[in-house]
N, CA, C and O atoms as a MOPAC input file, in Angstrom:
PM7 MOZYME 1SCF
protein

 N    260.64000 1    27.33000 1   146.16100 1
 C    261.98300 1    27.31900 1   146.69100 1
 C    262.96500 1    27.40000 1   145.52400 1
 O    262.78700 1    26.65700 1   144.55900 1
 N    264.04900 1    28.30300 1   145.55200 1
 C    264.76700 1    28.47600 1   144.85200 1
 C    265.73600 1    27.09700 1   144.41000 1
 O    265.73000 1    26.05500 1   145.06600 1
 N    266.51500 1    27.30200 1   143.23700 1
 C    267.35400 1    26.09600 1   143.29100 1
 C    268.47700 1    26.04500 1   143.79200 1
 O    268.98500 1    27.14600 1   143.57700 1
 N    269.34700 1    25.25600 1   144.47500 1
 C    270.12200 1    25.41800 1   145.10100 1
 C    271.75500 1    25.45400 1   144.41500 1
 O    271.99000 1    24.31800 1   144.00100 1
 N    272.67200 1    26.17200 1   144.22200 1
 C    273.86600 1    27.02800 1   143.47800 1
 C    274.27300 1    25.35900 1   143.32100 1
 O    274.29200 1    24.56900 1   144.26500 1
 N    274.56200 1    25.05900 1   142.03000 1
 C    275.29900 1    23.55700 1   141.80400 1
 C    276.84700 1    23.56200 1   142.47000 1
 O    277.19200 1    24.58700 1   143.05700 1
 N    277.60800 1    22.63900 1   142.40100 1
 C    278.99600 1    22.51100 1   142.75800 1
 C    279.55000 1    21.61400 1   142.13100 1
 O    279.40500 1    20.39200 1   142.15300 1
 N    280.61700 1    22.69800 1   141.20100 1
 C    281.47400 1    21.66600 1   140.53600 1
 C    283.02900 1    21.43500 1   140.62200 1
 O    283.83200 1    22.36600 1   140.56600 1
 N    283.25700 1    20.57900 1   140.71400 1
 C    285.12000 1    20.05800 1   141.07600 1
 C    285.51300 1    20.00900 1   140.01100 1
 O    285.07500 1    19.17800 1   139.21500 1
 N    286.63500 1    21.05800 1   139.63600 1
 C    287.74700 1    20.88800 1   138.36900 1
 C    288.59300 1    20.41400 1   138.60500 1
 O    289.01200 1    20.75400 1   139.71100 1
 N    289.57000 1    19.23000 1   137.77700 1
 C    290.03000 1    18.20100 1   138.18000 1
 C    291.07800 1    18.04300 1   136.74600 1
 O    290.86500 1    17.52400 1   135.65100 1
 N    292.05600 1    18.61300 1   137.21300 1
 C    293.55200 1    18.26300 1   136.19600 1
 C    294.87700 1    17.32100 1   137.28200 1
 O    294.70300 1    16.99200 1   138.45500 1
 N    295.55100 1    17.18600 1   136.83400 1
 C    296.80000 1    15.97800 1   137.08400 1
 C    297.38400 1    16.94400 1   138.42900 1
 O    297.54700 1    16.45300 1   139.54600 1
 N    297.62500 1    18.20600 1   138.14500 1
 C    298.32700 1    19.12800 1   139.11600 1
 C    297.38100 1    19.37500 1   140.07900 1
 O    297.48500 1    19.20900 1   141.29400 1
 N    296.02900 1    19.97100 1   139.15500 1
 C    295.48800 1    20.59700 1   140.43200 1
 C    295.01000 1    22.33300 1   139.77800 1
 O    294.01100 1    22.99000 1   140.07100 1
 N    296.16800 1    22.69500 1   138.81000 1
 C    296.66300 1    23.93400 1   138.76900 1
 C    296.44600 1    24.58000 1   137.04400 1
 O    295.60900 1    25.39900 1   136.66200 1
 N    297.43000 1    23.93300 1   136.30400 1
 C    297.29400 1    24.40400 1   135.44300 1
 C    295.86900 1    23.99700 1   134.24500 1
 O    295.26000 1    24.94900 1   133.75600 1
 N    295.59800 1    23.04000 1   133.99900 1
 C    294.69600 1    22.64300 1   132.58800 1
 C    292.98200 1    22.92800 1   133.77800 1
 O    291.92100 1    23.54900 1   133.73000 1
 N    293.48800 1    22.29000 1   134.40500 1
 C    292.32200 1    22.57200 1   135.54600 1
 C    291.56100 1    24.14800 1   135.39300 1
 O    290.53200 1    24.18300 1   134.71900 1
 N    292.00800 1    25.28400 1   135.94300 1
 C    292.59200 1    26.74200 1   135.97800 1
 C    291.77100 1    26.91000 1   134.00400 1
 O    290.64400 1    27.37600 1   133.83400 1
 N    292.42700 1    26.54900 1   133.14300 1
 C    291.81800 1    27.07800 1   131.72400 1
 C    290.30300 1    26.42500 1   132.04800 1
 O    289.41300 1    27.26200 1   132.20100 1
 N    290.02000 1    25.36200 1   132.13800 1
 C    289.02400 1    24.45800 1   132.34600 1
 C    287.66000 1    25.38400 1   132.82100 1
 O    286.64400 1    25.67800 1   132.19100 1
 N    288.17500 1    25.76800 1   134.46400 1
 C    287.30900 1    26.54700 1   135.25500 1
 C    287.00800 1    27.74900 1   134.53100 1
 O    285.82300 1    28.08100 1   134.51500 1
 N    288.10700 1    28.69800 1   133.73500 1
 C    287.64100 1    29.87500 1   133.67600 1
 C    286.81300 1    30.13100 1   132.10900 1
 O    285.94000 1    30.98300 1   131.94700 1
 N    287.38300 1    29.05800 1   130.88900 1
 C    286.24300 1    28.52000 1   130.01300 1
 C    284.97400 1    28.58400 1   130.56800 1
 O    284.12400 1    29.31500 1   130.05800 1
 N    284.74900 1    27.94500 1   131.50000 1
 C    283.29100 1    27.00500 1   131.40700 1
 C    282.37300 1    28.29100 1   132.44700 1
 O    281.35900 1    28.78000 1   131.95000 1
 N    282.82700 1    28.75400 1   133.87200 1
 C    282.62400 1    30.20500 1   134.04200 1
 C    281.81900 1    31.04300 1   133.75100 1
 O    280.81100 1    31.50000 1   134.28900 1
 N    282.75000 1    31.34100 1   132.16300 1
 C    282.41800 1    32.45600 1   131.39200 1
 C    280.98400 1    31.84500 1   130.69100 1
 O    279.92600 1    32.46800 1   130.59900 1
 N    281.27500 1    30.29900 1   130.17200 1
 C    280.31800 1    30.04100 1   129.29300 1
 C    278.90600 1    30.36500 1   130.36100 1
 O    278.00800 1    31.17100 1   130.11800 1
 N    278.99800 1    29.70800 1   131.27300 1
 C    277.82900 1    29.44400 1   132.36600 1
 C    277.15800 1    30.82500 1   132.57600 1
 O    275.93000 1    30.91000 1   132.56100 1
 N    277.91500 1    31.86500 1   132.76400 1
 C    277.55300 1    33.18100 1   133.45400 1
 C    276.85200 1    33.88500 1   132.04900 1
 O    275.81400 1    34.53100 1   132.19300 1
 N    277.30500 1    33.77200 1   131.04000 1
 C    276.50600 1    33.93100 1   129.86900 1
 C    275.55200 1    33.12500 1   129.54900 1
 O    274.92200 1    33.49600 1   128.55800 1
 N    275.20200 1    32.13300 1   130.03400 1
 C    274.14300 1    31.36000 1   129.95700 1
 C    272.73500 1    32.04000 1   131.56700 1
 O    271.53400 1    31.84500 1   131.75300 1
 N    273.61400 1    32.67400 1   132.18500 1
 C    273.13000 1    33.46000 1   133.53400 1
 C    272.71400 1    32.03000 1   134.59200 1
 O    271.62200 1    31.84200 1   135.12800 1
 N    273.99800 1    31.10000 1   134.68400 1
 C    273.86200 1    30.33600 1   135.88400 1
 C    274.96700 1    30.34700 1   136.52900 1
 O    276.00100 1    30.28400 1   135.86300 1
 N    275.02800 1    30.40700 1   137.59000 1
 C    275.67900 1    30.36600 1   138.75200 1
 C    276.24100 1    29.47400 1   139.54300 1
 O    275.68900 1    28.91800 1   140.49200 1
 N    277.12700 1    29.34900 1   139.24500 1
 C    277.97900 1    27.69000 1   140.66300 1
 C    278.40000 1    27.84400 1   141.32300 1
 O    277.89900 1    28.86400 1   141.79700 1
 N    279.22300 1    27.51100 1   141.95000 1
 C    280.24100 1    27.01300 1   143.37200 1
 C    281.52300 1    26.60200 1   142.46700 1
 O    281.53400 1    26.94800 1   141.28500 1
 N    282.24400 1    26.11000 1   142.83400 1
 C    283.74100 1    25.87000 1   142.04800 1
 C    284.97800 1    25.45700 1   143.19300 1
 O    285.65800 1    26.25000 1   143.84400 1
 N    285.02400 1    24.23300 1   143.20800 1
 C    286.64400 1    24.62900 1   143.52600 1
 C    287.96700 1    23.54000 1   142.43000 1
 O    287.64000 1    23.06400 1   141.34200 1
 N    288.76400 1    23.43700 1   142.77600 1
 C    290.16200 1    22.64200 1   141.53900 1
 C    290.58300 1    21.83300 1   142.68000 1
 O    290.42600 1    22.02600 1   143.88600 1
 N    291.36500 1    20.53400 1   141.80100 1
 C    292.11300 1    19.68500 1   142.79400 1
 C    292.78500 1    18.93000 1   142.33100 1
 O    292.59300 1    19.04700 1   141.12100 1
 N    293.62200 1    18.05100 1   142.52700 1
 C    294.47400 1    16.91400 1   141.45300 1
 C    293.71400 1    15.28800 1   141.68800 1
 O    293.18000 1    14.61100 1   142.56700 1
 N    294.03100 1    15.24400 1   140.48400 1
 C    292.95400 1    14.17500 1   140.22500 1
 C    293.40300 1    13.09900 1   141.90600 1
 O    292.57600 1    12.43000 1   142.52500 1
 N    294.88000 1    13.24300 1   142.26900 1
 C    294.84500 1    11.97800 1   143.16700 1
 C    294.16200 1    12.21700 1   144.29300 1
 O    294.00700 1    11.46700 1   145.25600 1
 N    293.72200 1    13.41100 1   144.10300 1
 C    292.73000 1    14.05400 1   146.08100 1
 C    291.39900 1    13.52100 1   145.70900 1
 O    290.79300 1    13.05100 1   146.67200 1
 N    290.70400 1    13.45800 1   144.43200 1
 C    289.45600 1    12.92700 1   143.59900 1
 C    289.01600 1    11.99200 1   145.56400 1
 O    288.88400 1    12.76700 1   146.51100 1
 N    288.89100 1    10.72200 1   145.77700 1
 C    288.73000 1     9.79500 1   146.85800 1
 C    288.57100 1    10.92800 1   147.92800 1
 O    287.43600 1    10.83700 1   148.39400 1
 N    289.06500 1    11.66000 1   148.33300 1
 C    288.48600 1    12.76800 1   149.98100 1
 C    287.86400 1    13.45400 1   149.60100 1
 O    287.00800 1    13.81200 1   150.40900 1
 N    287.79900 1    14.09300 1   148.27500 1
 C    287.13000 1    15.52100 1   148.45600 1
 C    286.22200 1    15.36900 1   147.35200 1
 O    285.52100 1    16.37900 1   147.28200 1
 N    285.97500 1    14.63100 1   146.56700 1
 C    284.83700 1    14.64100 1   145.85000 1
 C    283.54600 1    13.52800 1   146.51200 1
 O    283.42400 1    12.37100 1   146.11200 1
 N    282.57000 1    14.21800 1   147.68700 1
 C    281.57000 1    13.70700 1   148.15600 1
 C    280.48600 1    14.47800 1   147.69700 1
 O    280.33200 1    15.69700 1   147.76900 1
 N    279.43900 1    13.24100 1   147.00500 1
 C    278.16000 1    13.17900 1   146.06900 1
 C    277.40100 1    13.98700 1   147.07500 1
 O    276.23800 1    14.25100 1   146.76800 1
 N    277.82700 1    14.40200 1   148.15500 1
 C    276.66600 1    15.28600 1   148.83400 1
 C    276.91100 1    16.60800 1   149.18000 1
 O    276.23600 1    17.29900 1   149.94200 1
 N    278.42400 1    17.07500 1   148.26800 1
 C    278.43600 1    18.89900 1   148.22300 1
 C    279.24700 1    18.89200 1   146.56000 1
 O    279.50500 1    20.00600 1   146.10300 1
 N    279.55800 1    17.86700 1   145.85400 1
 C    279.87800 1    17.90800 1   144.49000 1
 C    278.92500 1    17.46700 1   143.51800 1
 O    278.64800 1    16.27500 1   143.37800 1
 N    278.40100 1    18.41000 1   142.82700 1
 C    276.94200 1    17.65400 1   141.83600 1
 C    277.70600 1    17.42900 1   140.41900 1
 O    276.95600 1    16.82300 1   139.65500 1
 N    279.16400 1    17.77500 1   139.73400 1
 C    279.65200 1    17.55100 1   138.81200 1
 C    281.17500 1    17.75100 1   138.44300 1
 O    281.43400 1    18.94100 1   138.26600 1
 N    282.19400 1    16.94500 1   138.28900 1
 C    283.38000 1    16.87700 1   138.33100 1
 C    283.73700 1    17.08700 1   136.61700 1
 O    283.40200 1    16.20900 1   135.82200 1
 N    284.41700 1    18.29300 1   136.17700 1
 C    284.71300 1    18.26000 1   134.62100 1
 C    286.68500 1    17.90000 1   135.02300 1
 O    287.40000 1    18.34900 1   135.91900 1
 N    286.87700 1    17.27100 1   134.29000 1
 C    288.03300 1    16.72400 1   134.28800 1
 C    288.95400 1    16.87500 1   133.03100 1
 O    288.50600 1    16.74300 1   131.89200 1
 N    290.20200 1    17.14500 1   133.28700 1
 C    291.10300 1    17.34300 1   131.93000 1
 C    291.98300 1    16.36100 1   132.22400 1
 O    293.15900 1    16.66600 1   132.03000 1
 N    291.77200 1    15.29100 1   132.62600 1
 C    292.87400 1    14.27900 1   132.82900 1
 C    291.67100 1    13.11100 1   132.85900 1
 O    290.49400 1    13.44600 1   132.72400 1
 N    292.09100 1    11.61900 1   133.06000 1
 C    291.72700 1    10.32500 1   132.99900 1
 C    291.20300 1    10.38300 1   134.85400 1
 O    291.88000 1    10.80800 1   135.79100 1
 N    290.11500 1     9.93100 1   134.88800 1
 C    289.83500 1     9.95700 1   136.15100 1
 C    289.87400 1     8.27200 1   136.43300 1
 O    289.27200 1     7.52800 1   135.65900 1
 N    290.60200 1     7.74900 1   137.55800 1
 C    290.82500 1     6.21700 1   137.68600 1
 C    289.95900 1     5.98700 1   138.55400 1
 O    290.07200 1     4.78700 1   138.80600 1
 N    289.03100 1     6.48600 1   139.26000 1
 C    288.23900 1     5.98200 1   140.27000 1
 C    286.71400 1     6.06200 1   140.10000 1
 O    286.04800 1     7.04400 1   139.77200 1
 N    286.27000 1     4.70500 1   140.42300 1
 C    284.53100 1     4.87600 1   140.90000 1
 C    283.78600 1     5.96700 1   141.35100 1
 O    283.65000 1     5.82300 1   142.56600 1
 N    283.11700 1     7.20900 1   140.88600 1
 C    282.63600 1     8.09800 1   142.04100 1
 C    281.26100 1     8.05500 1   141.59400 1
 O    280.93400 1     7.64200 1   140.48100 1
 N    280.52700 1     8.44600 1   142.39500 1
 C    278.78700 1     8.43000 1   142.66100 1
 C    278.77800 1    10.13900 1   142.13600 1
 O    277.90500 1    10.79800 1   142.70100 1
 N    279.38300 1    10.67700 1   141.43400 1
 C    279.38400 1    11.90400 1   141.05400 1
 C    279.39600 1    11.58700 1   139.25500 1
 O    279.81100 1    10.50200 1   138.84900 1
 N    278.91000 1    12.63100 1   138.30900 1
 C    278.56000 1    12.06200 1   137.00900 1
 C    280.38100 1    13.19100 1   136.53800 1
 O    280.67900 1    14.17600 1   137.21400 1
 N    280.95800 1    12.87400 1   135.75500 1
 C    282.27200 1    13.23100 1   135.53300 1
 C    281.93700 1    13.70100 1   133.73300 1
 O    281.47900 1    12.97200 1   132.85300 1
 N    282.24300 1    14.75500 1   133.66500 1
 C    282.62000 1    15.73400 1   132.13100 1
 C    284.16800 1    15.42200 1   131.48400 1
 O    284.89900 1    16.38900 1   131.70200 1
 N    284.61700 1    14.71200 1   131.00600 1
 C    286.02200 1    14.40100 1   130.08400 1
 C    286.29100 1    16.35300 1   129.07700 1
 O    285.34300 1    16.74400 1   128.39500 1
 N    287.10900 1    16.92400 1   129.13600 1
 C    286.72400 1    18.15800 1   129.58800 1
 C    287.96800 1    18.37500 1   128.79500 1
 O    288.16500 1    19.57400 1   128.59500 1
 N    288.96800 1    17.49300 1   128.22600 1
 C    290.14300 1    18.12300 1   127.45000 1
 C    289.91700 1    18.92000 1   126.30500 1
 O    290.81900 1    19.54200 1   125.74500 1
 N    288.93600 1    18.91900 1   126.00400 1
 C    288.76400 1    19.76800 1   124.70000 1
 C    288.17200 1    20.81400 1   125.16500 1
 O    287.31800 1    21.18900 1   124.36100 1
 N    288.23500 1    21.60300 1   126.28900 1
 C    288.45400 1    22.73200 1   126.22200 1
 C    289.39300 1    23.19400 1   126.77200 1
 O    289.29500 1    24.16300 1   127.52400 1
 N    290.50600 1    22.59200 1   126.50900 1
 C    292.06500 1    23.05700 1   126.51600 1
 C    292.54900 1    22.56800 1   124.92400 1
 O    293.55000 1    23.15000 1   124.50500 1
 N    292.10000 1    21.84000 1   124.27100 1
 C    292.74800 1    21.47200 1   122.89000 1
 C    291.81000 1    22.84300 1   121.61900 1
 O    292.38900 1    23.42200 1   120.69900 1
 N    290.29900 1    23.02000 1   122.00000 1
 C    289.74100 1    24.20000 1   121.53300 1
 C    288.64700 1    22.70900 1   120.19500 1
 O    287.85000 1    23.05900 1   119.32400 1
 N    288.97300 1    21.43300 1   120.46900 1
 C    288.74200 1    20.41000 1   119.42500 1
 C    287.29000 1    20.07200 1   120.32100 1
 O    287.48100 1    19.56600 1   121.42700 1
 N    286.06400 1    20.28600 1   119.96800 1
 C    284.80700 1    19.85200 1   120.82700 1
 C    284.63300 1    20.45100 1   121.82700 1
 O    284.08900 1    19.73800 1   122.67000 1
 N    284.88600 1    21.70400 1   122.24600 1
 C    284.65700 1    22.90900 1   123.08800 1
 C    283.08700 1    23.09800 1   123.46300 1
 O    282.67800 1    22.95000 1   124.61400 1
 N    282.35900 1    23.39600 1   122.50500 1
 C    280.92500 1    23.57600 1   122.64900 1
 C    280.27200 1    22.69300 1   122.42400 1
 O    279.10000 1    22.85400 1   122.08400 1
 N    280.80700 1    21.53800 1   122.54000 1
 C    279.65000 1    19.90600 1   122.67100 1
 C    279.87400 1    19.94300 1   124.11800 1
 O    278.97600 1    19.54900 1   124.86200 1
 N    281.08100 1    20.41400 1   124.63500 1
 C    281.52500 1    19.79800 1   126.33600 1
 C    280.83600 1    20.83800 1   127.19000 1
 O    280.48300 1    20.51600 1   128.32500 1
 N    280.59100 1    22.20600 1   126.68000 1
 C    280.47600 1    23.26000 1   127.42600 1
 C    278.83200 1    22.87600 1   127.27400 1
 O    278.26100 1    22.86200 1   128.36500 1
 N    278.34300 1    22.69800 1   126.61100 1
 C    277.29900 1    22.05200 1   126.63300 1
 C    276.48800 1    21.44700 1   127.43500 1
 O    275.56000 1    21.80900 1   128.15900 1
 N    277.28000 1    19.89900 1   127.04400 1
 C    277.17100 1    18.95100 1   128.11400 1
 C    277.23200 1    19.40200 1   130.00500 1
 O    276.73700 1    18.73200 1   130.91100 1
 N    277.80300 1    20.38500 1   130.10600 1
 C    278.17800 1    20.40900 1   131.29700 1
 C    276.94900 1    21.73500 1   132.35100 1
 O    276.62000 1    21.74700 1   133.53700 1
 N    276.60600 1    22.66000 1   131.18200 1
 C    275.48800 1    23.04400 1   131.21200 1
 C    274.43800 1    22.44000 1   131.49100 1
 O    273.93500 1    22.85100 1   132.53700 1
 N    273.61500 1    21.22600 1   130.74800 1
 C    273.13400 1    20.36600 1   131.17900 1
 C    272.99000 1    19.59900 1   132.32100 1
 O    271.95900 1    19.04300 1   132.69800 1
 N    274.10800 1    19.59900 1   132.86700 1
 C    273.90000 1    19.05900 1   134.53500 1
 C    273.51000 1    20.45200 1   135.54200 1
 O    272.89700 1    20.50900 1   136.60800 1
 N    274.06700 1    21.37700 1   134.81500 1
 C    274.01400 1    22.25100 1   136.16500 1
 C    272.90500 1    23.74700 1   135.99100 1
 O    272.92600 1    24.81800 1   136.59700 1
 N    271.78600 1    23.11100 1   134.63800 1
 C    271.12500 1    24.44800 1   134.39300 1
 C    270.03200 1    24.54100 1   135.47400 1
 O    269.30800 1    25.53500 1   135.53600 1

């Protein structure tokens, strides 16, 4: 049985902008690595409705996430600062190879 396409929640303050660089970084990195996800963005305060551990397998975040989730969370600003880019892109690979 094949593996099933991961799903990951990008997660900036808006929703929109740092989020948006975040997704299309990591994307590119992934699709050159030849894996495949799911994707959607949101602001960190929606995090409580829409991040459920049973259609989100990894949340990369460019902001401070304030809440408990049963989901494993990527701290993700440095690939908007360009400072630890490929330790994070990495890391995030790792959950979803």
């Amino acid at each position: 049985m094949a593996n099933k396409k991961k799903n990951i929640l990008f997660v900036c303050a808006t929703g929109i902008a740092t989020s948006t660089v975040a997704t299309e970084k990591t994307l590119e990195y992934l699709k050159d690595k030849g894996v495949e996800v799911t994707y959607t963005q949101t602001n960190v305060a929606s995090l409580p409705e829409v991040a459920d551990p049973k259609t989100v397998d990894l949340i990369v975040a460019t902001t401070q996430v304030p809440f408990d989730l049963d989901i494993p969370v990527v701290h993700a600003l440095s690939l908007i600062t360009g400072i630890g880019a490929d330790k994070t892109l990495a890391e995030i690979y790792d959950y979803v190879k």
